[in-house]
C-alpha positions as CSV (number, residue, x, y, z in Angstrom):
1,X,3.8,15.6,-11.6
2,X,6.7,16.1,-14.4
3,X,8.6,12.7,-15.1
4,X,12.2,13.0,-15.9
5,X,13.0,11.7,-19.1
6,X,17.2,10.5,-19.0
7,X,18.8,11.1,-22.7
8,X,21.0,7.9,-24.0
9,X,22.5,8.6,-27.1
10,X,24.2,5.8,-28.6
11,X,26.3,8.0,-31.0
12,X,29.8,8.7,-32.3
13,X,29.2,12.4,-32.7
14,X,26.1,13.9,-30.3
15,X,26.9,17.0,-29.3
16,X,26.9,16.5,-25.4
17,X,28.0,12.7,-25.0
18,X,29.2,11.6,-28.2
19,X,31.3,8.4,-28.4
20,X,30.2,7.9,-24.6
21,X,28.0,4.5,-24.4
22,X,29.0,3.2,-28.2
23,X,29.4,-0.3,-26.8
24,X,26.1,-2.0,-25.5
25,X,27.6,-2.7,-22.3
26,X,28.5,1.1,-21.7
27,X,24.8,2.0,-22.8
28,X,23.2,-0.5,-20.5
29,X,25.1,0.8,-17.6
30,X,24.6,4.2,-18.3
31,X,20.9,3.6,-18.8
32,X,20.7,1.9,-15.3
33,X,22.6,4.8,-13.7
34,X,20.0,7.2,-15.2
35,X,17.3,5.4,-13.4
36,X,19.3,5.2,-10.2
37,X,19.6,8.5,-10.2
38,X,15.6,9.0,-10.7
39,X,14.7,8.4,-14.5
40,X,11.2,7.9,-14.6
41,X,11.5,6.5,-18.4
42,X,14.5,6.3,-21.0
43,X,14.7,8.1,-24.2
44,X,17.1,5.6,-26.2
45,X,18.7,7.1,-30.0
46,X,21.6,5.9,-31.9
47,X,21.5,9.0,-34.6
48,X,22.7,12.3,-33.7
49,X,20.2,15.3,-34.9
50,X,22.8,18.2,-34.2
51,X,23.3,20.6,-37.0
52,X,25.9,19.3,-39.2
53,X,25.6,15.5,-38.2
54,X,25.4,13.0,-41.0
55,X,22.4,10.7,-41.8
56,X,22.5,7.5,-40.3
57,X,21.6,4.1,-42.7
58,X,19.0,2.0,-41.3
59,X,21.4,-0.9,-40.8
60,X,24.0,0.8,-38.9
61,X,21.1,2.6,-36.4
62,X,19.7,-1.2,-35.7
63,X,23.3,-2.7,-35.3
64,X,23.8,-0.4,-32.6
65,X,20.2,-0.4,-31.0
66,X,19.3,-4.2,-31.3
67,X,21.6,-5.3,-28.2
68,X,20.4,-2.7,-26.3
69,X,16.9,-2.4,-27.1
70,X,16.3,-6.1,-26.7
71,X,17.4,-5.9,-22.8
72,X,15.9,-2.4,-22.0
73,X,12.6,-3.5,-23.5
74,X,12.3,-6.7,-21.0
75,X,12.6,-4.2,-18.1
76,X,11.2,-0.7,-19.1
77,X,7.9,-1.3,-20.6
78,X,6.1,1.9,-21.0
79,X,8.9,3.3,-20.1
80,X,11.7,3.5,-22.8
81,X,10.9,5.8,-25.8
82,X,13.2,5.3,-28.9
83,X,14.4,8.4,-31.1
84,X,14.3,7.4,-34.1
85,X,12.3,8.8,-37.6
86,X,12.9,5.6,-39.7
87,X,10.0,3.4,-39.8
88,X,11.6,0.3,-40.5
89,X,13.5,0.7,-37.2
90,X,10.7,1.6,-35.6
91,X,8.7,-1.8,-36.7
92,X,11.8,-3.6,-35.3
93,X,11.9,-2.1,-31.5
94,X,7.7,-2.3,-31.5
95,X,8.5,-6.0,-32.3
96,X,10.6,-6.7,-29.6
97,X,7.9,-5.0,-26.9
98,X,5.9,-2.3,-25.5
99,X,8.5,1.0,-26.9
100,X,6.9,4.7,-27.5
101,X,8.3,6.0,-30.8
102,X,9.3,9.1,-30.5
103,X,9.8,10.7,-34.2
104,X,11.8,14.2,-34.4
105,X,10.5,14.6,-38.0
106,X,7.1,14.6,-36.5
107,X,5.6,11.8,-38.2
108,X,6.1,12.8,-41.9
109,X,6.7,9.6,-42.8
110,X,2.8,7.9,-43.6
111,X,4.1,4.6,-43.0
112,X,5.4,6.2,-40.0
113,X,1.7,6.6,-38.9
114,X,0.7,3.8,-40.6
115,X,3.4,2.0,-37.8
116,X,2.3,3.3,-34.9
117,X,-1.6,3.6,-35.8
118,X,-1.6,-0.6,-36.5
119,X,0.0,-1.2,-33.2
120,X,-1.6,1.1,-31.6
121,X,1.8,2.4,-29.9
122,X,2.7,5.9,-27.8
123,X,4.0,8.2,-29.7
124,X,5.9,11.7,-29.3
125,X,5.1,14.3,-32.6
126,X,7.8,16.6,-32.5
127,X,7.8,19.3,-35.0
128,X,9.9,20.2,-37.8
129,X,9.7,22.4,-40.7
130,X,9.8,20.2,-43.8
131,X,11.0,16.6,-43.7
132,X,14.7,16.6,-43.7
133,X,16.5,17.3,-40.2
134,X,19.6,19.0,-41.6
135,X,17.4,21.3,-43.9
136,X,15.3,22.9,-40.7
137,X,19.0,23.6,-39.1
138,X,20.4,25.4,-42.1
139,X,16.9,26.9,-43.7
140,X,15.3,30.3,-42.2
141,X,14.6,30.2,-38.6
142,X,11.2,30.2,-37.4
143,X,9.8,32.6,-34.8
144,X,6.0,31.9,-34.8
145,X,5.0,29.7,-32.5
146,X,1.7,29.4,-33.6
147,X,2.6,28.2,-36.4
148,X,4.3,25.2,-34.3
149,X,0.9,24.8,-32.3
150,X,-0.6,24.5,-35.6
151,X,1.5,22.1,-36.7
152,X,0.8,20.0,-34.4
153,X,-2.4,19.9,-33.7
154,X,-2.5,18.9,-37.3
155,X,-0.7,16.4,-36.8
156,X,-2.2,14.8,-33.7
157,X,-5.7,15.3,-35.4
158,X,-4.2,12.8,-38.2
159,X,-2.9,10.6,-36.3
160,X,-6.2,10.0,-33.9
161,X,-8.1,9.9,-37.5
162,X,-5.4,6.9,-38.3
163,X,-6.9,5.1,-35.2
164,X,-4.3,6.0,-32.8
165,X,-5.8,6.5,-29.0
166,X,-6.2,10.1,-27.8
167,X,-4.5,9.5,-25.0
168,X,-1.4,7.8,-26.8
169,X,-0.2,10.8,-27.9
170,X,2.5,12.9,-27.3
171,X,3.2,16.8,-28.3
172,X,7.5,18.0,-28.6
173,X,7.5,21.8,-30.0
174,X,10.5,20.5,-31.2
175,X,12.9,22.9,-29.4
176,X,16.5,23.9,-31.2
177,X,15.5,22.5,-34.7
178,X,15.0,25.5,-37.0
179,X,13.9,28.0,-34.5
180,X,15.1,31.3,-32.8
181,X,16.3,31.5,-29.5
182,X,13.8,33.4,-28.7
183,X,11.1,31.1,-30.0
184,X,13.3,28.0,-28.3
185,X,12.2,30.0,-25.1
186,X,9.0,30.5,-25.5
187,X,8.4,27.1,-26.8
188,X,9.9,25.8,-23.3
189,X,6.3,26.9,-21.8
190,X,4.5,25.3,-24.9
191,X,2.5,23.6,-22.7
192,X,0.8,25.9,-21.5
193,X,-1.1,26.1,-25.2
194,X,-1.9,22.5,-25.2
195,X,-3.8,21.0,-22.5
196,X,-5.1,18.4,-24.3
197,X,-2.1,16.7,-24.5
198,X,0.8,15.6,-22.4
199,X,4.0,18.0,-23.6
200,X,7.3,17.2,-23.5
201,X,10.3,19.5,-23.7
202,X,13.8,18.7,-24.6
203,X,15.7,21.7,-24.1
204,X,18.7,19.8,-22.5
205,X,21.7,21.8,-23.2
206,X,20.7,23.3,-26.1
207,X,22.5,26.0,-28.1
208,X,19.8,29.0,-27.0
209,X,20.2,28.3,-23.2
210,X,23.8,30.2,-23.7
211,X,27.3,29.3,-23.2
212,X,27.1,27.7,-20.2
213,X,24.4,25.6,-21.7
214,X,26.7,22.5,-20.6
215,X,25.9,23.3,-16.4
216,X,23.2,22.5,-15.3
217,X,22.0,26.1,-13.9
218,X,20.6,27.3,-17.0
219,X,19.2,23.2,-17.9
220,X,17.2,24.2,-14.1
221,X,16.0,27.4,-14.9
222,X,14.5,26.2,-19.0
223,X,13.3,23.3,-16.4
224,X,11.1,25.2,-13.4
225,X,10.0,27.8,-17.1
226,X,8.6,24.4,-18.3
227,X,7.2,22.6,-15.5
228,X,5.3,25.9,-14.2
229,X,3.6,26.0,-17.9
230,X,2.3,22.2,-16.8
231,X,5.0,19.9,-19.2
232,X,4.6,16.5,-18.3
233,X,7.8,15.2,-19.1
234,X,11.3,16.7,-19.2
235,X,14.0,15.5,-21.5
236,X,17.4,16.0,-20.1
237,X,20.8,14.3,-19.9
238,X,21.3,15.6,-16.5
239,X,18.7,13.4,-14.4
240,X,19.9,13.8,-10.7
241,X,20.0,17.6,-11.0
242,X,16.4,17.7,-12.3
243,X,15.3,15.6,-9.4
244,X,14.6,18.9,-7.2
245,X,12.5,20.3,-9.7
């Protein structure tokens, strides 16, 4: 069965709930109104990775994720994934307790893999074109997505060589960075090329799901598209309204 994955963005400036939960108390109590309304794990980030959105230094991303993390982790273990790419930060939350590490950048970093493979800790691959976040939004848009299934199977075979578990592993076709619409669509049945792995898919109000990307109609439909193809985990702000799916 799919397990609903409730976004909480700790951010001045993400494109759906920017400047929302900046204080720790705000973030705590919208991460426990995300379970309430059904979360089945929490996807904590304090960087936003819209187009346009400026890079985040590694002190700033753990002044606002340290008072946060450090309650979330004593209540959600195996359950609370943190976005983040920077391995130092990473290192920091994996001190603290059991967190999955969910990298958008898709583990370009080696002491990225180097982290999680000495832990061993969960992980989420999502794939990017290159290394740099902004650079996949303004480059040429990919519409291959066997080049994305190639990309990460590469990458999961690298990181089970590292010594991470098989079955710690997580596979993100990395929806909205660098693609077409029309590849952002196909890639929300991406699981259906992977069953080898657990997929998740983060299409939550993305650009390609139109203009009303912001109700939750079009969120549903990407959503049914996603769990028919066998996802194992949806990524959405909208929790309650996934619930029926």
């Amino acid at each position: 069965m799919v397990q609903i994955v409730g976004i909480l963005n700790i951010t001045p400036d993400s494109f759906s709930d920017g400047n929302m939960f900046m204080e720790p108390r705000d973030a705590l109590a919208q991460a426990q109104r995300l379970l309430n309304d059904g979360a089945d794990m929490i996807d904590v980030g304090a960087e936003s990775t819209r187009p346009g959105a400026t890079p985040l230094k590694t002190s700033e991303e753990w002044q606002r994720l340290e008072p946060v993390l450090k309650q979330l982790v004593k209540h959600l273990p195996g359950r609370l994934s943190l976005d983040t790419y920077h391995p130092e930060i990473a290192a920091k939350a994996l001190a603290l307790g059991e967190v999955i590490i969910n990298d958008v950048t898709g583990m370009n970093n080696p002491a990225m893999v180097e982290l999680v493979s000495s832990y061993p800790a969960k992980c989420i691959i999502s794939h990017l074109i290159g290394t740099d976040i902004q650079a996949a939004h303004r480059g040429e848009l990919l519409d291959d997505i066997t080049v994305v299934h190639a990309d990460l199977m590469g990458k999961a075979r690298l990181l089970e060589a590292q010594g991470v578990p098989h079955d710690h592993i997580i596979l993100d076709p990395g929806i909205g960075f660098g693609k077409t619409p029309e590849l952002n669509w196909k890639l929300v049945s991406f699981a259906r090329l992977t069953p080898d792995y657990p997929v998740m898919i983060g299409y939550s109000r993305k650009r390609f799901l139109g203009d009303k990307r912001m109700e939750l109609a079009p969120n549903l439909m990407a959503g049914r598209k996603a769990v028919q193809a066998g996802a194992a985990y949806l990524r959405v702000h909208d929790v309650a309204g996934h619930r029926s799916l």
